[in-house]
C-alpha angles and dihedrals in degrees: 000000000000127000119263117256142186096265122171141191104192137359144068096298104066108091109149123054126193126199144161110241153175111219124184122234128269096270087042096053090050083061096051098050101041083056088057091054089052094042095043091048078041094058104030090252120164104180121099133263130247105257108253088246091060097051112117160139113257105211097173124355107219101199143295108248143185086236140008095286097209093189080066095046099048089050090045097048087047090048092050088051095060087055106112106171117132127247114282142186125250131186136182123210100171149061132195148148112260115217125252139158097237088078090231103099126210111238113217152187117227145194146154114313087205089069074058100051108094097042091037095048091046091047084052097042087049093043094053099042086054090060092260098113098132090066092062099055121104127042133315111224111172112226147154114215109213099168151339121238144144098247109085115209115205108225129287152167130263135168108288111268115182146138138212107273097228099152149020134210149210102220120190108209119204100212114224086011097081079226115142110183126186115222098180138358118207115194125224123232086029091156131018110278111250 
């Protein structure tokens, strides 16, 4: 069973978060982001935009710490590496405003969480078997976060935009740095399939 930490949920102490993702490559991510630029002059929006380098699938969020818990970080790197699904296709064709409370809603890309399922069940099944349970509680709902902003869209439709999914990553956010720092990348398709 792993260590307690500090762990926080609000407040000025958390500083490090930690989280499982899928992250586009670097022409993806271009796209992507080019596509943020025509959709925020689109909507009025004058908030900025995530850095290419820092858009991403969450597939499970770890924690967010008052500082980098490495007991966390060893069980969930060991959970990730017993992850064998093969590579698999994604695509969003929709963008909305979540809700929120703040009042500064996160604009997002979204798509179909069954294209998610295999990855996302054996992440969950690893995860738990490795003592971290509690992060894989709560819904999965596969997005993309482009932006936040005031201005709330409803959902709608756009032309389908979408990567192999080839890889995953633990990212360690430093929360008010803009830093996003991998801490390990796990391969899909790693051995034939039985």
């Amino acid at each position: 069973m792993p260590a307690r930490s500090s762990r926080r949920k609000f407040g000025p102490s958390q500083k490090d978060r930690i989280f499982l993702a899928a992250v586009p490559d670097v022409d993806m991510a271009a796209r992507i982001h080019a596509l943020a630029e025509a959709l925020k002059d689109g909507h009025g929006f004058t908030g900025s935009l995530i850095l290419p380098e820092h858009l991403h699938v969450t597939l499970f969020h770890l924690g967010d710490w008052a500082a980098l818990p490495d007991e966390i970080v060893a069980l969930a790197s060991s959970a990730a590496s017993q992850v064998n699904v093969p590579p698999f296709e994604v695509a969003f064709h929709r963008v909305q405003s979540f809700r929120n409370s703040t009042g500064v809603f996160p604009f997002v890309l979204t798509g179909d969480k069954a294209q998610w399922r295999m990855l996302h069940e054996a992440l969950r099944v690893a995860l738990t078997e490795a003592g971290l349970g509690g992060a894989t509680r709560g819904d999965f709902e596969p997005h993309v976060t482009l932006t936040y902003d005031k201005v709330r869209v409803k959902p709608r439709a756009i032309s389908p935009i979408g990567w192999t999914v080839k890889d995953f990553v633990l990212i360690h956010s430093e929360l008010g740095k803009t830093a996003h720092n991998h801490l390990g990348r796990w391969h899909l398709g790693r051995w034939p399939l039985a």
